[in-house]
N, C-alpha and C positions, 0 to 999 in steps of 0.2 A: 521695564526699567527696574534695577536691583533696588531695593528698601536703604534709605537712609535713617536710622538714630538720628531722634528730637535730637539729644545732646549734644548729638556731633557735627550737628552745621556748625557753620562758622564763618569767618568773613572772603576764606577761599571758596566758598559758594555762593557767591554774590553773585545774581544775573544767571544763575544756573539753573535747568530746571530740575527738580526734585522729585523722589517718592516716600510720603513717608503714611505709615500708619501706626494707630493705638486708638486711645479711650478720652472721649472730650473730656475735659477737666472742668472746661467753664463754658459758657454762651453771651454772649453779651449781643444786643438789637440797638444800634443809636440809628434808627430811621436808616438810611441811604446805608448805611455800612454795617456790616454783620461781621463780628468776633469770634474765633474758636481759640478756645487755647488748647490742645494736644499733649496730652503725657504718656510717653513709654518710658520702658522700664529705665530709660538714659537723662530723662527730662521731658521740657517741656517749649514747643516755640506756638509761633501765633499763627493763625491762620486770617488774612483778612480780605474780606470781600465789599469792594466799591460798587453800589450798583450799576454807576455807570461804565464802571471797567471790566467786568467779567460776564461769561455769559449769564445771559436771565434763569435759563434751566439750574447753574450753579448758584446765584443767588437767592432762588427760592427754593433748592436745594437744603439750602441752610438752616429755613426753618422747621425742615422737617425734623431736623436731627435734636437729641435728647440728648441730655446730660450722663456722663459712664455708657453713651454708646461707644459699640467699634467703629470705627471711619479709618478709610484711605484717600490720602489725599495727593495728586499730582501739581505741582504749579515752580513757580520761578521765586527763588529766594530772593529779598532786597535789604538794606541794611533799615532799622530803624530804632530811634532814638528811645521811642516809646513803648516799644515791646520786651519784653522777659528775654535778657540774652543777647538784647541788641539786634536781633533780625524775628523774618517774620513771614511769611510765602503768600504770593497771590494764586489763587487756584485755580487751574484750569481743570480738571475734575474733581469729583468727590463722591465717593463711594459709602451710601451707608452699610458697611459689612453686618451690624446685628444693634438695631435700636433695642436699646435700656429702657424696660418701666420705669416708673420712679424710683429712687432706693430707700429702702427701711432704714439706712440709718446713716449718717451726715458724714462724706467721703472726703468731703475740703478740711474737717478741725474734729479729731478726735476726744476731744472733752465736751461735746454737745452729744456725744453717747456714751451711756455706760459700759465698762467691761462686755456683761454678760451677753450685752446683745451685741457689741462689737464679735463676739465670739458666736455667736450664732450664726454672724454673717462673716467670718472671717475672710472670704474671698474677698470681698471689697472693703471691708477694714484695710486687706493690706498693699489697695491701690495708692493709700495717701504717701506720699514721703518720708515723713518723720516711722510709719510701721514699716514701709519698709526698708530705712535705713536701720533698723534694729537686728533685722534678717539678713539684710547684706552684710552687717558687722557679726552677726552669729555663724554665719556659712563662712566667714574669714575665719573666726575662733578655732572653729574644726579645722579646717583648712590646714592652719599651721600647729597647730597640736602634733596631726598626721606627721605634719613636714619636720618636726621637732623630735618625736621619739623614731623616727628613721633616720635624721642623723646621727644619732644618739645609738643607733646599733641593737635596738628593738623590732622584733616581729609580731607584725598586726595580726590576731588574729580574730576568729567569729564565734563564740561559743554557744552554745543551745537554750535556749531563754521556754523551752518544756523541759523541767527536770526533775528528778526525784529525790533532790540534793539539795535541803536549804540549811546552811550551817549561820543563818541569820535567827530572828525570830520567829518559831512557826506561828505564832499566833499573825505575823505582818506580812502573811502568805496567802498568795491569790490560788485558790484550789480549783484545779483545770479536770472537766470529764475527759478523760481518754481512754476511749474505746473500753470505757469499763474498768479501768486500772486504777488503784487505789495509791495512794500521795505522792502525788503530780502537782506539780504547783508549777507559777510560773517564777523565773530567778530572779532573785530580790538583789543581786550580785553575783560576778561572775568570777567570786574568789577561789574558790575549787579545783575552775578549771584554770586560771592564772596560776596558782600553784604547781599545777598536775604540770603543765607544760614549760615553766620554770626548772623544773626538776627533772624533765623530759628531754632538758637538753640544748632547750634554747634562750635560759638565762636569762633573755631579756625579754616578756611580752606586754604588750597594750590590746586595748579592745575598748571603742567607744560605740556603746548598742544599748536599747532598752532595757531600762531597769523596772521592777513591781513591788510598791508596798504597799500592802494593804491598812496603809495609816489611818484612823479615823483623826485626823488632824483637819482643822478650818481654819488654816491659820494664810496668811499672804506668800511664806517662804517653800507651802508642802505639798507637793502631787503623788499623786498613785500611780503614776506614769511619769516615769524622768529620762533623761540621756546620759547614762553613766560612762565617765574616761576614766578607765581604770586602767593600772599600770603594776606590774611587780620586777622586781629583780633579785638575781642573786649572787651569791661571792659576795653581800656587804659584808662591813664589818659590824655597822648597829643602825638604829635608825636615824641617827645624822645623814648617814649616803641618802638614804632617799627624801631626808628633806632639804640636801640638798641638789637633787636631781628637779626635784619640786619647786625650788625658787627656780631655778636655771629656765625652766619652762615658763613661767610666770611673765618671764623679763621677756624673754624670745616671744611670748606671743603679746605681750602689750607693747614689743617696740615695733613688732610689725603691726600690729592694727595704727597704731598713731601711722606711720610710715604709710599705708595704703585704703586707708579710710576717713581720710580727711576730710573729704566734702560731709559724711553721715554724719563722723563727730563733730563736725561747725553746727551741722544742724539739729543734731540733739543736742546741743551747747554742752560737751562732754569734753575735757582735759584730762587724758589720762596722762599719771604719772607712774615712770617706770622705776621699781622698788633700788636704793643702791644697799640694804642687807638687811633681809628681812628677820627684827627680831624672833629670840628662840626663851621662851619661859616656862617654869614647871607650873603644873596645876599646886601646888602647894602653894609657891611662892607669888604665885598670880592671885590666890584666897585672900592670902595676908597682904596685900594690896588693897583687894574688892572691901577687906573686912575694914580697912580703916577710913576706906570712903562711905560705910557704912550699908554695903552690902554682902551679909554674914553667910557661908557656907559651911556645911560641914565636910566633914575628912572623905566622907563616901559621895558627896554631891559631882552631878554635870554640871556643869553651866547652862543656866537657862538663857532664853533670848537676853532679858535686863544683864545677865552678867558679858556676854558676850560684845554684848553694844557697848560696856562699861570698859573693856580691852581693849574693844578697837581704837576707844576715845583715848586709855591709857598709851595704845600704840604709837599713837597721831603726837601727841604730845608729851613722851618723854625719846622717843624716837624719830619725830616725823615719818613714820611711816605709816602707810594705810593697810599695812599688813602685819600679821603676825600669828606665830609658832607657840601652841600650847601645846605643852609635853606631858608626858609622865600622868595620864589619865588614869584615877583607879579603878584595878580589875575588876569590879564589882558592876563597874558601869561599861566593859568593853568582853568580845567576844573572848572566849577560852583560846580560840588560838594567839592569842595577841603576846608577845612574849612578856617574861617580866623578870624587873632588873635584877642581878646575884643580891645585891644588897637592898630590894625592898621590895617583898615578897605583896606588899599591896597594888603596891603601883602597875604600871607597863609601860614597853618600848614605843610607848603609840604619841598620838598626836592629831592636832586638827589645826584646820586654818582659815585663819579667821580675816576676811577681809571688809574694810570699813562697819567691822563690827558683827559680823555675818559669817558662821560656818562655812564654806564652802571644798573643805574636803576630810577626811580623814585619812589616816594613815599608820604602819606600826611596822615592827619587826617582828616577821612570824616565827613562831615559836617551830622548829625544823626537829626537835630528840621527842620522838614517839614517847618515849616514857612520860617525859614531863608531860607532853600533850596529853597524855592519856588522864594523866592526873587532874591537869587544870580542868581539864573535859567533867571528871568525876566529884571537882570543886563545886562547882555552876549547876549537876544534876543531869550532867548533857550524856548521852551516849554518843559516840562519835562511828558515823556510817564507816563499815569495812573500807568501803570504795576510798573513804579519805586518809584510813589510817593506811589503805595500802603506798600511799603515796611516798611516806615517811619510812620503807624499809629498804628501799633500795638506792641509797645515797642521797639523803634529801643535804645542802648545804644551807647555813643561814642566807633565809632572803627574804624579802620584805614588799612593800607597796602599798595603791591608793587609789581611794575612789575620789574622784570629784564628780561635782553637778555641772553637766554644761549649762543647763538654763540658769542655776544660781550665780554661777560665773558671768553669765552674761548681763543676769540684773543687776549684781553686783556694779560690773563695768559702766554700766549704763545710767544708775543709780534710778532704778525703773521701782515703783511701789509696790510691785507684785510680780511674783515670777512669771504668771501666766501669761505677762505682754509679753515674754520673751522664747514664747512657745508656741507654733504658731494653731494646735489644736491642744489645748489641753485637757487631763484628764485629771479629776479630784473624786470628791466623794460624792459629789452632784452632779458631776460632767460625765456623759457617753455620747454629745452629739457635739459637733459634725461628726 
């Protein structure tokens, strides 16, 4: 008999008989009648056995069976008032496919286990529902990101994450033995070659793949291992095109997860709301904002977390919006290629954004005339690898792009405490296991 999904009985399978398997969820014993409740990856329906209505071997079948065992079960669905769903199957076999020890750590409510050791046991951490509605809304995020810069007339592509090309910080470089070969590291970004192939002719490229910093960072927002969607284009005219190619994305994939993830977000109790123009402000004019709320930066400052939180709150409440556009970053604080404006030789064409208070990408206008770049390069103390300046002699046009976090995006979305619920093995500066 073909496998039925928990989820998908229904009341046109009434009186019909069934196959279905997964992972006991619950056990319940009231004397004469034995309870299973059933979860695959669709849901969950009931299993109940009368002892004077099923065979004896299937009734004392039942108490051999363990809690997060495998079981298949065959029997005849009925409707019931009482059961999860409205129906419920009486069994006429049951199969233990792989009885479960006990489990190290509480697979019904995940606040009776801490993080670390939910991450130890990440496999059945992410039996429960609420973990893995976070997963099935994060494989939707990708999903249409993909579906989002291919209509948009982008080519996906893969680039090499062994490279000998880090035009990030070398000090936040993970240094790789190869074969004896000296500085190898693995890519902290894949700007280089987003460039190279911008320029190569195909104007428009993405690439969402492992990114590496070697952050010593402890903080709830920062891994050494993240999922970067990075995107460049070119032919803009400044960095407006690309922020707004950036909202346009924003909107597209939060009206499609509200649209097809409905049941996960009832159940993380999550309302997402889709941006209608997501403010755009300079770091200057966003200081003298913070500085009258009485948080003071100077001319060459980032925004640290408190100021960040401090924008998003400003965002919410002179905008209603839970997003927004900080421009005009100073050079000081961003890479040599970043361009920077005719009239303010401090600043740059760059940008980040910031949602309910929270970075979650950057972004600029790369600097395309070898000369300038070579300068800005000689600004900073950088020497700039041949391979990159060769990029820039044979027609580079202004183009520009961005890295976002998929995991940041998604805690963001989710409004989750820690990025690492939203990944499902992560990596920091204490984590190599699983």
């Amino acid at each position: 008999m073909k496998r039925v999904y928990c989820g998908d009985i229904s009341a046109k399978d009434d009186g019909k008989a069934v196959f279905v398997e997964g992972w006991v969820s619950e056990l319940r014993n009231l004397g004469n009648l034995r309870f299973i409740l059933l979860r695959d990856i669709t849901g969950t329906i009931q299993i109940v056995a009368h002892k004077d209505k099923v065979k004896k071997e299937i009734f004392n079948r039942i108490n051999e069976v363990t809690e997060e065992s495998a079981i298949s079960v065959s029997g005849k669905v009925k409707e019931s008032k009482q059961a999860p769903g409205g129906r419920e199957i009486v069994p006429e076999k049951i199969e233990i496919i792989s009885k479960a020890e006990p489990s190290p750590i509480d697979v019904k409510e995940w606040s009776k286990t801490e993080l670390p050791k939910r991450l130890d046991w990440r496999f059945l951490d992410t039996r429960r529902k609420d973990v893995a509605a976070i997963f099935k809304i994060r494989s939707s995020i990708y999903k249409n990101i993909v579906n989002f810069f291919d209509e948009e007339g982008f080519t996906i592509i893969n680039t090499p994450k062994i490279t000998t090309l880090g035009l990030e910080s070398g000090s936040e470089s993970f240094v790789v033995n190869y074969f004896g070969k000296g500085g190898v590291v693995l890519a902290q970004s894949p700007q280089f070659y987003k460039q190279m192939f911008v320029v190569g002719g195909f104007e428009r490229v993405m690439e969402i793949g492992p990114v590496y910093r070697a952050e010593k960072s402890h903080t709830t927002r920062h891994l050494t291992e993240f999922t970067g969607v990075d995107f460049e284009m070119g032919f803009i005219r400044d960095e407006n095109d690309i922020m707004d190619m950036v909202e346009k994305m924003i909107k597209y994939i939060i009206s499609a997860i509200k649209e097809r993830r409905k049941e996960e977000l009832e159940l993380l109790k999550i309302k997402l709301i889709i941006p209608k123009k997501i403010p755009r402000i300079s770091m200057p004019e966003l200081k003298k904002i913070l500085a009258k709320q009485g948080k003071k930066l100077k001319e060459d400052d980032d925004l640290d977390a408190e100021a960040e939180k401090m924008a998003g709150e400003y965002a919410l409440k002179e905008f209603d919006e839970e997003f927004i556009f900080v421009t005009n970053y100073p050079f000081v604080k961003r890479p040599f290629y970043h361009m920077k404006p005719e009239n303010d030789k401090k600043g740059t064409r760059s940008f980040d954004l910031l949602w309910k208070g929270v970075e979650i990408a950057t972004g600029a206008q790369r600097e395309h005339r070898l000369d300038i770049l070579q300068k800005q390069a000689k600004e900073k103390g950088i020497k700039i690898p041949k391979l990159y300046e060769d990029i820039f002699r044979y027609g580079a046009m202004p183009h520009g792009g961005v890295g976002f976090g998929l995991d940041r995006i998604t805690q963001r979305m989710l409004n989750l405490d820690n990025v690492r619920e939203a990944v499902l093995l992560p990596r920091d500066t204490e984590r190599l296991t699983p």
